[in-house]
N, CA, C and O of each residue as an XYZ file, in Angstrom:
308
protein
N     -23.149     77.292     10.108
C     -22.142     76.345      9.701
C     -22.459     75.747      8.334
O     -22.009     74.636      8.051
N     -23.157     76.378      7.538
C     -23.681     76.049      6.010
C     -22.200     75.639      5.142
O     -22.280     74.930      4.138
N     -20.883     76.148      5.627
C     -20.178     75.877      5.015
C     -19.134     74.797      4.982
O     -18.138     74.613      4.282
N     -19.609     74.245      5.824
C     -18.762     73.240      6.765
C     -19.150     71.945      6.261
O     -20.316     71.748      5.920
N     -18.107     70.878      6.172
C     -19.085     69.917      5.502
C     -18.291     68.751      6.198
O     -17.066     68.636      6.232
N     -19.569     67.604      6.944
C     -19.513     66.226      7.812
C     -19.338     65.168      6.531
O     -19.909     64.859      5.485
N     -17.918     64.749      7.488
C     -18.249     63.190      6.250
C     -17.931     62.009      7.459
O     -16.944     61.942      8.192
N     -19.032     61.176      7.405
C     -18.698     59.831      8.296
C     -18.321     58.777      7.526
O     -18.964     58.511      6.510
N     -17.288     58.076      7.885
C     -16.477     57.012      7.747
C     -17.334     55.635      8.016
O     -17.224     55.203      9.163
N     -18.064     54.981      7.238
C     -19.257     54.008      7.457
C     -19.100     53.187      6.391
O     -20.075     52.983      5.667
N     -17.666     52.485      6.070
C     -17.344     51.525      4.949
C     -17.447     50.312      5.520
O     -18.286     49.527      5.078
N     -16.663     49.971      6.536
C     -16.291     49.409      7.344
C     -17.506     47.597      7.373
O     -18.699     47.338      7.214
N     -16.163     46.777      7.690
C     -16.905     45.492      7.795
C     -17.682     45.303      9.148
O     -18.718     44.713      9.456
N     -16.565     46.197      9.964
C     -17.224     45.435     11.307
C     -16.844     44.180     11.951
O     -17.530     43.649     12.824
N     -15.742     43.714     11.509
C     -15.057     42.433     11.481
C     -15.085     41.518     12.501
O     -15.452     40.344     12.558
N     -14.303     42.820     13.844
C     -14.156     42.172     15.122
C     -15.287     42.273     15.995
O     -15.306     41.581     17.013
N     -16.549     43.306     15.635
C     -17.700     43.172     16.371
C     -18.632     41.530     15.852
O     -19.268     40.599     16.347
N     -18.266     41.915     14.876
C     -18.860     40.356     14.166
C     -20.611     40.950     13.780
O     -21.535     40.186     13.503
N     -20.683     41.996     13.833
C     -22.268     42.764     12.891
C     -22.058     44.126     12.670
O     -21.479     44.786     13.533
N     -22.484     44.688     11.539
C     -22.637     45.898     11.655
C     -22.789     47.009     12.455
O     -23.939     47.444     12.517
N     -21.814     47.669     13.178
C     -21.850     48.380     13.619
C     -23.281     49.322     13.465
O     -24.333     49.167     14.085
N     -22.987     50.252     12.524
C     -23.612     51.155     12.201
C     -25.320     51.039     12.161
O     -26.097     51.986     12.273
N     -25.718     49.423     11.945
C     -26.824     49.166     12.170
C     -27.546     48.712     13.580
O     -28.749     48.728     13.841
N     -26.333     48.261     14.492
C     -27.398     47.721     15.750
C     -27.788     49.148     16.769
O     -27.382     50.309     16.822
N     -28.620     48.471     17.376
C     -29.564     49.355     18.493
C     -28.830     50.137     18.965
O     -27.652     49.786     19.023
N     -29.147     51.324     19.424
C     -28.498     52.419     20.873
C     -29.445     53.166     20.700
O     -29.952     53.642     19.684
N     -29.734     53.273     22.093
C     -30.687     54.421     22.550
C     -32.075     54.556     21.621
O     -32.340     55.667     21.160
N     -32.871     53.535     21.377
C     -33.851     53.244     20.166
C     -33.952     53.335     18.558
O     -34.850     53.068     17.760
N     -32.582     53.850     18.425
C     -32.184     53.742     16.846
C     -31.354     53.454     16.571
O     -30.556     53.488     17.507
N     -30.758     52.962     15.273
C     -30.006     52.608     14.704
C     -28.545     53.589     15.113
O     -28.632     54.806     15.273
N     -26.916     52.647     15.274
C     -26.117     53.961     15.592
C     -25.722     54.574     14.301
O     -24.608     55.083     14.180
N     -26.633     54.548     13.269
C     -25.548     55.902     12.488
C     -27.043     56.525     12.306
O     -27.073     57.168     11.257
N     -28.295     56.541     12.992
C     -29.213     57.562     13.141
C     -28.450     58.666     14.377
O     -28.310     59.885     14.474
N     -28.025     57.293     15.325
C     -27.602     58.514     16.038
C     -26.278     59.340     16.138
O     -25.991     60.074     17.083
N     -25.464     59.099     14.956
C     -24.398     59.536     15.033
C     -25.047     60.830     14.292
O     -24.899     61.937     14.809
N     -25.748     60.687     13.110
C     -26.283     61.432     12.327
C     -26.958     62.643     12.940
O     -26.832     63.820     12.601
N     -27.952     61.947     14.240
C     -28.192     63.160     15.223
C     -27.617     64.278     15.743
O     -28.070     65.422     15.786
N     -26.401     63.772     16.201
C     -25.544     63.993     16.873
C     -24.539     65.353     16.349
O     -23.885     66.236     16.903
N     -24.832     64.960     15.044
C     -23.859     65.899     13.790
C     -24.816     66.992     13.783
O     -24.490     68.058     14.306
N     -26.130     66.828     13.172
C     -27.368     67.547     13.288
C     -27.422     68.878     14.929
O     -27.838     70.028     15.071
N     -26.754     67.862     15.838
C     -27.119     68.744     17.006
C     -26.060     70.139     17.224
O     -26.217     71.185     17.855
N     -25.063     69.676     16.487
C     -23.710     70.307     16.107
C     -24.076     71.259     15.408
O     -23.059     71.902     15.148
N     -24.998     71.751     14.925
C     -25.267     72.829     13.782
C     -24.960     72.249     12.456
O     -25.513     72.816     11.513
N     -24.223     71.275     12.189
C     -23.892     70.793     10.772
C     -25.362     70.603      9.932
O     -26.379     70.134     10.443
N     -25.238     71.081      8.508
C     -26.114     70.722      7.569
C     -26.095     69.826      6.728
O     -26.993     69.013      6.507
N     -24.723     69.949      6.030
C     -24.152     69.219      4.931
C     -23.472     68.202      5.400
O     -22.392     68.411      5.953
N     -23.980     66.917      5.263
C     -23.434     65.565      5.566
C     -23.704     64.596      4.709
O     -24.799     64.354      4.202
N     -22.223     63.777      4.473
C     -22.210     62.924      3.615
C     -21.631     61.849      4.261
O     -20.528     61.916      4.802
N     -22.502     60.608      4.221
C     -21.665     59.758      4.654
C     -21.313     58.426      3.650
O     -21.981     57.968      2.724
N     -20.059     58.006      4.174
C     -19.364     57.051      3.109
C     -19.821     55.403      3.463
O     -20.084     55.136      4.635
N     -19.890     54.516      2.605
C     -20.477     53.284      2.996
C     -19.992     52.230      2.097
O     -19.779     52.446      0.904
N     -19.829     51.182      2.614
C     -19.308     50.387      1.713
C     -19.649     48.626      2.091
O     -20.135     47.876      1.245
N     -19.371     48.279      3.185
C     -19.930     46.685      3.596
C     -21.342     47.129      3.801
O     -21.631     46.186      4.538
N     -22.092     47.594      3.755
C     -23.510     47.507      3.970
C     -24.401     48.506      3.070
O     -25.413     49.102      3.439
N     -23.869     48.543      1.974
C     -24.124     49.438      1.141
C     -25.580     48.762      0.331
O     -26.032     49.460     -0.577
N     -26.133     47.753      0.567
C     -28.122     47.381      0.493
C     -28.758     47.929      1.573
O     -29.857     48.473      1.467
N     -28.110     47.824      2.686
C     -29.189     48.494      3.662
C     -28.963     49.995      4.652
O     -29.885     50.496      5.295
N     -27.805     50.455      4.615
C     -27.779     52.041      5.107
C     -28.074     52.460      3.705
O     -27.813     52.396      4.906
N     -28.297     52.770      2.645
C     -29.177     53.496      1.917
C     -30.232     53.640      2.187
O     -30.721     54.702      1.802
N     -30.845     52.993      2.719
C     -32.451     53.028      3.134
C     -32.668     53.848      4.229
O     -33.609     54.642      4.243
N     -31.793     53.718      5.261
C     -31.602     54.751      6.632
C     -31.350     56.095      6.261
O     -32.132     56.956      6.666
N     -30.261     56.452      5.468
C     -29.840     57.393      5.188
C     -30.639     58.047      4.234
O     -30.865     59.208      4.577
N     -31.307     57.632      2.832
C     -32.342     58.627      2.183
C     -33.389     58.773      3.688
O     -33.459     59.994      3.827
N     -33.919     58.355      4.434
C     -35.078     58.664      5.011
C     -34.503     59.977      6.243
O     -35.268     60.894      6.543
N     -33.187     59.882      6.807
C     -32.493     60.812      7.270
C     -31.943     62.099      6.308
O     -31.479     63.143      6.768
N     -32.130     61.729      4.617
C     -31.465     62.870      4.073
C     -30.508     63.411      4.141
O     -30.417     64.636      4.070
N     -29.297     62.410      4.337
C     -28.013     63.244      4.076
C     -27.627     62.444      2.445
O     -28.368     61.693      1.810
N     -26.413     62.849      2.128
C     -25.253     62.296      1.400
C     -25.139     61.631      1.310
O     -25.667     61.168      2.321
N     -24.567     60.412      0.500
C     -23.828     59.331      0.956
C     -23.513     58.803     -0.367
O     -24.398     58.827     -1.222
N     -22.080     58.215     -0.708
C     -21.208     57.820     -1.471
C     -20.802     56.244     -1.422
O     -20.406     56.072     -0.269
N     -20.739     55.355     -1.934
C     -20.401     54.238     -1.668
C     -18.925     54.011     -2.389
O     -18.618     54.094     -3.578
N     -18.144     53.699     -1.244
C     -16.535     53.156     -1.334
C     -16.566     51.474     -2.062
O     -16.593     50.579     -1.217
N     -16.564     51.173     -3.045
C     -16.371     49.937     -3.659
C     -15.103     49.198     -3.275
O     -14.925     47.980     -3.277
N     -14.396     50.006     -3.000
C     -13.125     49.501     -2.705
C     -12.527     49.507     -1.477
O     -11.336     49.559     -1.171
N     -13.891     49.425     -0.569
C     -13.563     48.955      0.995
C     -12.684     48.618      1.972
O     -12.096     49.195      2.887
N     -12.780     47.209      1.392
C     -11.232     46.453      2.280
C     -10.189     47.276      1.846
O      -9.273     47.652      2.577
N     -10.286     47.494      0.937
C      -8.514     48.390      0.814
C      -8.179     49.417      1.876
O      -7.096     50.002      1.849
């Protein structure tokens, strides 16, 4: 599936949870480690994911996972 390419949707405020999604606990990691897994388990290689309300701290998750990732400045929109 080298040709196939994952993009996760990880701009997001999180509004009505009232915290970051993408950062609290499940199953001992962070959930966009394990969404990231999850893609990984799929055969996917190429993944990029998009970020935008938490764009100081999923950079840090994501270089150490090694995918992609793009930051949406223009979020709320």
């Amino acid at each position: 599936m080298n040709n196939i390419h994952s993009i996760v949707l990880a701009a997001g405020e999180s509004k009505r949870m009232g915290k970051p999604k993408m950062l609290l606990p499940f199953n001992g990691k962070t959930m966009i480690e394990n969404v990231i897994g999850n893609i990984r388990k799929a055969g996917m290689v190429n993944i990029t994911v998009v970020i935008g309300a938490e764009k100081e701290k999923l950079p840090l998750i994501l270089k150490q996972l090694s995918v992609n990732f793009c930051i949406n400045n223009d979020y709320r929109k």
